[in-house]
Structures are given as C-alpha cells and as structure tokens.
N, C-alpha and C positions, 0 to 999 in steps of 0.2 A: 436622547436619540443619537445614533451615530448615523454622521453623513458616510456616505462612501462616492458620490455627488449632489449637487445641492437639490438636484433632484431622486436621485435613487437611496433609500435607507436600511441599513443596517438592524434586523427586528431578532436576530440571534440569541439564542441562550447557552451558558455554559454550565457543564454539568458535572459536579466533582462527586455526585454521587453512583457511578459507575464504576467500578471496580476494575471488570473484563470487559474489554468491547467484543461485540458481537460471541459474548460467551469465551473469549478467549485472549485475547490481548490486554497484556498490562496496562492501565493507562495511570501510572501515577499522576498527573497532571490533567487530569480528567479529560472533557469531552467538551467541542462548540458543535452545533448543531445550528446550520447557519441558513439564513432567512434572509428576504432582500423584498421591498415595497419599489416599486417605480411608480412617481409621480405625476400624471400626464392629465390629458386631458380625461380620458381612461386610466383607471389606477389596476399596475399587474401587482399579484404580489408572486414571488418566485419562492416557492416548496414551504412548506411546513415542516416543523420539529418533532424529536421524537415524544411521543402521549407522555412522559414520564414530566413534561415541561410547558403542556398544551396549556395553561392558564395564565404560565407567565408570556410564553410565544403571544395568546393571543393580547396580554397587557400590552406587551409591544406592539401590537402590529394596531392596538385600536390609537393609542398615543399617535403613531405615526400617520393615522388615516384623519384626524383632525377632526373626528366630523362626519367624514365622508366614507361613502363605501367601494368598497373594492370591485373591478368588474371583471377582470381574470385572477383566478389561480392559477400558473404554472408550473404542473407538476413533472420535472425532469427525471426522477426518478424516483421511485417505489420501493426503496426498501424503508422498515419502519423506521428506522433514526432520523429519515426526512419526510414520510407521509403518515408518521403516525398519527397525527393531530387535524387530518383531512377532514374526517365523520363530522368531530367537533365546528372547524371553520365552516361546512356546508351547511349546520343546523344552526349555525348565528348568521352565517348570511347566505342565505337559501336562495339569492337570485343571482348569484354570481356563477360566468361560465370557466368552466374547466377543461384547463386544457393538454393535451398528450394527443401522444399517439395510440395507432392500434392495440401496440402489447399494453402500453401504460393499464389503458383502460379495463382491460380483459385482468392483468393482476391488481388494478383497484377493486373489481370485483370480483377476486378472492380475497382478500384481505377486508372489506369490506361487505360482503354479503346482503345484510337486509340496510344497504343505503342503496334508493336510485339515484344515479347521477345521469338526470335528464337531461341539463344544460352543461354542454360540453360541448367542444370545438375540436377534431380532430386535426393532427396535423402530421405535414411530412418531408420528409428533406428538403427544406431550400423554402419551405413557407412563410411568408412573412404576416403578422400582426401590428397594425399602427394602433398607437394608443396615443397618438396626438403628434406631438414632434419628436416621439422615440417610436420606434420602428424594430419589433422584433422577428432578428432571423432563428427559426428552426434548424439545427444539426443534428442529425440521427448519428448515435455514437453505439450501437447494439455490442454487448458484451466487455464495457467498460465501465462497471463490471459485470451488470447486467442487462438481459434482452431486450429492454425498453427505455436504456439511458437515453438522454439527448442534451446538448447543449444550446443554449439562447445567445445569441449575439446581438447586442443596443447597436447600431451604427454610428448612433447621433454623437455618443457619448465614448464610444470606441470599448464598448464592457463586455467579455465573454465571462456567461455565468456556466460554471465549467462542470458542475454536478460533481462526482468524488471523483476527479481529476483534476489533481493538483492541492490535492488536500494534505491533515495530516494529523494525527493526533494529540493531545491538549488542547485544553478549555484554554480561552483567548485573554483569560485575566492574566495566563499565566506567561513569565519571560522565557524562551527558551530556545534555542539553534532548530532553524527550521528544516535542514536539510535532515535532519536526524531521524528527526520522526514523522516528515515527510515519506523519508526511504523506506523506513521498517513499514507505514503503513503503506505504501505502495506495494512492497515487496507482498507481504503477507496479505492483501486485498486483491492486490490488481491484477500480480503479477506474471501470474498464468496467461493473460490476457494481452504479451505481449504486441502481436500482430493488429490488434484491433489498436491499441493504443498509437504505433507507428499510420495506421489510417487516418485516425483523429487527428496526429500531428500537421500531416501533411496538409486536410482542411482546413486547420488554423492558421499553415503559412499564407495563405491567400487572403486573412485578415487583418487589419488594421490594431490592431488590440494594444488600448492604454493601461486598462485594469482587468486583473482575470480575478470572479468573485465565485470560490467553491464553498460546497457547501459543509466542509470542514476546515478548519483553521484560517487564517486571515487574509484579507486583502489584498492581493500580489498587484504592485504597483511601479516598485524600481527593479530594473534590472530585468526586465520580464526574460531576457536571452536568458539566463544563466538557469533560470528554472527550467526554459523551454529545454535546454540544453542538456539538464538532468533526465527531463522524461524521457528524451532520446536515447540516453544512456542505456538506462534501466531497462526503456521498452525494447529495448535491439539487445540486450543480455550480455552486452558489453562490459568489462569490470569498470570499476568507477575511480580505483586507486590502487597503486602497487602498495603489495604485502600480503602476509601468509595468516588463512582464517586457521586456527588449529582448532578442534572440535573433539573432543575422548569423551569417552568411560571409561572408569575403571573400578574393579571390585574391591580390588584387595589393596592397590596400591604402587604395584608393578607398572602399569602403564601409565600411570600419572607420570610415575618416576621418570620412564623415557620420553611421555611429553616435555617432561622441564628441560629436560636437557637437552631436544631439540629445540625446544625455544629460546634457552639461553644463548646457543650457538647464533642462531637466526638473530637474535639481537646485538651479537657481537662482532656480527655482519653487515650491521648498519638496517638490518629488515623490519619494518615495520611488522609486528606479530600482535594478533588478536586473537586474545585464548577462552575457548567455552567451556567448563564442565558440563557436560550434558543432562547430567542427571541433578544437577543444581544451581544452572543459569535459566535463565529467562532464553525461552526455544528460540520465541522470534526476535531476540538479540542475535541466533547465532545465525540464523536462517539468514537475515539481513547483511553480514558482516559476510558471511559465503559468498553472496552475492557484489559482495561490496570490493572486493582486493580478487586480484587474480588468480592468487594459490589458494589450494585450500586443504589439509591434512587431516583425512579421520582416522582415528586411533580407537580401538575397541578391543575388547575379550574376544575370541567365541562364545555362545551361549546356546545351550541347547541344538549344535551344530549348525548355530547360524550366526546372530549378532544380536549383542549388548540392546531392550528395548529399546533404552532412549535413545540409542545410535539408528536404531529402523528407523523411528518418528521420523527423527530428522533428516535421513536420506528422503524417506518419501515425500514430508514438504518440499526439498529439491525439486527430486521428481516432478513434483503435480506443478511446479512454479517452471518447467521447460529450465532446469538447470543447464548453462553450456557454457563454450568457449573460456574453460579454466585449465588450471595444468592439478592433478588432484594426486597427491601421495596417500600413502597408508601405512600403518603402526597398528599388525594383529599380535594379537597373544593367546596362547593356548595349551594347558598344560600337557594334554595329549594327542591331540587332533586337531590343530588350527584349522579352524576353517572359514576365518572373519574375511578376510582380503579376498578370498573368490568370491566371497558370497556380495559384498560389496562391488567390486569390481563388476558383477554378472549386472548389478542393478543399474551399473549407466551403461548399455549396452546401445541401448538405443536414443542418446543423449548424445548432442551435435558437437563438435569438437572440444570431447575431452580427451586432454593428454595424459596419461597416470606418469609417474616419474618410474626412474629405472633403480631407485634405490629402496624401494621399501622394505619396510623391516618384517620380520617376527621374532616376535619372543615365544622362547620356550618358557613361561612362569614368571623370570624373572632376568633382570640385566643381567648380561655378562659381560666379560673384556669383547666378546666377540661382537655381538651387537649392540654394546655398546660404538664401538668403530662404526658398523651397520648404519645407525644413527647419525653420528657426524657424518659419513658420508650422505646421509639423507640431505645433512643440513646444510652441507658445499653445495649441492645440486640447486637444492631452492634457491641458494641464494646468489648462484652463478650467472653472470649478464644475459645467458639465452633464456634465464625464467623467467626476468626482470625487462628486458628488452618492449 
C-alpha cells in the first residue's frame, strides 16, 4: 500500500495497456487512474478507476480497508476513466453512501442505467462531511472539465483531491518530467476551459493545501507554487516560454524547404524553435508547443482553394482551445491561386489578441532569390526584441 498520509491511501492502478487516451492522445508511458481511501472513523474512499482495472482497483482498496468497510464513496467526477468501476464497488458493498452532487447523480444514471443508487448523499458548495477527525470540504468546479467536477478538501491533513486538475499523463511506475505531460494534457483536455479553471484558482487561494491528490498522475507535495503557478499560466492563455512553434505541410517539398530555412535563421538568432510536420508529428505535440512559446508560424499549400487538411485540424484544435495572445506569421504556397494566408488569417478573426507579423511569405511553387529574402526577412522580425520582449 502507498501512504500518501498515515492515514489517507494510495489504492491507484497504472495502466500501459491504453494506447489512445480518450480515443486520441498518445500515451506512450501509459495511464494512472488514481484512487484515494481516508481512514477515519468513517472510511471515504475518493473515485474509482476505469472498468478495464476494476479487480485489481478493488484488490487494492480491500487490502487497504483491513477488514473493514467503506461508508462513503466520493464520486468527484464521472467520466469513465474514474467511475467506471462504480456498478461493481456498489454490488460488493451495497450499503455504502454515495456521494455528489446533482449533475453527478443524473450522469451516474446515464451511464449506469439499471443500478439504483438509493443510498446517496447530495452535496453542494461549501458542504462539509466528518468522518471522524477529517472533515471534508465540497468545491463545485462545473466545467473542469466537466458539468459535475467537484473538488474535496481534508482540513485536518491540509489535502485537496483536485479531480483532473492538476493531472497528467503516464502511468506512475514510470519516470518522467512532469510539466510535459502535465501541459499537453491540460492543453488538449482542459483547455477550452480556461475561465472556469481561473475560478477554481482563485478558491484554492483561500486554502491551506500541503498535498494536492488528482486523479491522474502523482502526488503534488513540494513546491505546490510552481504548479499552482503553471495552471495560471495556461488557464489565463498566457505563453509559458519565448520561442517560435513552427507548424507546415508540405506536398511536394517546396514549403518544407522554406520552413528550414526560416528555422535556421531563427536558430542563428539565438531563437528557441519548435518544429511540427503536421502531417507526420503527433497533433497534440504541436497543439501544446502553440500554446507553449509566444510565436507561432503556420506554413501550408493551398488545397482545394483553402488549406493543407492537417493544417485545418490544427487551426481548429486552436480555435476550440480559445487560442490568443500570440504574434502568429504565415508561409502560403500556391501554384496558381494562393489562397492559404487569407483563408487562415479569416480563421482567427475572432481570437483575442493576435498579432500576425508584417512579413509573411508566399511562394509561388517554389523558392526563389526573391522570397527567399521574403523569408529572412520573416526571420529578423521574429526574432527582433519587440517579438521577444
């Protein structure tokens, strides 16, 4: 068993057999799916894991109970990778109350259908539960990332169990930089979401918090600022680091060409450059890294008098994530009809302070001496103190 205090435990599983999370994100380093027993006089236990883990979830959580049975389940949130193993805990221990709020309940049953869940406790902002000499506080977190999150705060013990805030993906066997894949999965999860999360902030300033236990990836216990710090970041769509995300397509070879050579420059300027092929990187690598440095360059064909697919994809994750406050260049190409840079351009229209740069290129097919020039001067701009500033 893992303490995470000598009274609250650790009953998580990790799971390397997920490939895609949620049908779409890489997760080489798999998946924790994380669970939490408090010990009281009254035993809580905080979310269940997804079905795919429900026997070994409940091997842990009976270890951890000694004996004894559980008298809340707290369910913080409802999507299956933390309630998918509810039906099963209710049918082994059938007299334990369950607890959420109103939406909780309403999408437990949908997702649950022919179970009743009789014994149930609803709750609501600012509610509290004693279960001996821990004391839990209710925080309604609606839309982080979904309608019925909520977070639990222990007084006694100073622990906010933070539901997918503050999570991140890879399984917890595994070693690796948490701010990484912290961000990508913020970015690509939460990210839409960022005014709700600046709410949530603001209620957590008003508490005490030694450990914050979510229900992906590990135990936040030193430094709690610097994380708190991060989701500020993120959530206010603030860049996180100078440097230029570059992002292309290219058909034939021609726009690559002038990506390199904008990037070269940019590196020989001291610029920090993150380069994506779109149509052969990992999307939400590049989606993340847009969001991460303050410049950002997409470079695309025309296509069908609009734009390269994998170049729409990824404007529109943009879009749907409230993309803003960047300075954003562009690098079109088109044999006879360029029409990629309006078409892109028209698409942050209504995206809150973006700057486009005053050098962008078009090729006609391929480099020439003339845009080739075009290009370095792209690449002075980017990397001139009022972009950097």
């Amino acid at each position: 068993m893992k303490h995470v205090t000598e009274s609250i435990i650790y009953i998580g599983v990790n799971d390397h057999d997920v490939d895609l999370f949620e049908g779409q994100y890489v997760v080489p380093n798999g998946m924790a799916y994380n669970s939490y027993v408090i010990l009281d006089d009254s035993i809580a236990v905080m979310d269940t894991v997804d079905v795919s883990k429900t026997q070994e979830w409940l091997d842990h959580l009976e270890e951890a109970l000694q004996g004894r049975r559980p008298s809340y389940l707290v369910v913080q949130h409802m999507e299956p990778d933390h309630a998918g193993s509810i039906e099963s805990f209710v049918r082994k221990y059938p007299d334990t109350v369950i607890v959420g709020n109103m939406k909780t309940f309403t999408i437990m049953g949908q997702f649950f259908p022919e179970v009743s869940f009789d014994k149930k406790l609803v709750v609501k902002e600012g509610d509290q539960l004693e279960l001996g000499t821990h004391k839990l506080q209710f925080i309604l977190a609606p839309m982080v990332h979904w309608p019925e999150v909520m977070l639990t705060y222990e007084a006694s013990e100073k622990v906010l169990f933070s539901a997918d805030a503050f999570g991140k993906f890879g399984a917890l066997d595994v070693e690796e930089d948490w701010a990484c894949e912290a961000r990508r999965y913020y970015i690509g999860i939460v990210g839409k979401y960022g005014m709700m999360v600046q709410n949530l902030l603001k209620k957590a300033a008003g508490l005490e918090i030694a450990k914050i236990c979510p229900l992906h990836g590990p135990v936040l216990e030193d430094d709690l600022g610097s994380y708190l710090n991060l989701y500020d970041i993120w959530s206010s769509y603030r860049p996180e680091s100078k440097g230029v995300c570059v992002c292309y397509t290219s058909v034939y070879g021609h726009t690559r060409e002038a990506v390199k050579l904008l990037c070269g420059q940019l590196e020989k300027a001291g610029v920090k450059v993150s380069l994506h092929d779109l149509a052969r990187d990992d999307m939400a690598e590049a989606v993340e890294d847009a969001f991460r440095y303050d410049r950002l360059v997409l470079a695309t064909t025309t296509y069908n008098a609009g734009i390269f697919p994998f170049m729409k994809t990824f404007i529109d994750h943009l879009l749907e994530r409230n993309y803003q406050k960047r300075t954003v260049a562009m690098i079109e190409n088109g044999s006879w009809g360029p029409m990629a840079m309006k078409v892109m351009k028209e698409a942050f229209k209504n995206s809150k302070e973006i700057v486009f740069a005053e050098n962008n290129v078009t090729l006609l097919s391929a480099l020439n001496e003339k845009t080739r020039q075009q290009v370095l001067a792209l690449a002075d701009e980017l990397s001139s103190p009022e972009r950097t500033a």
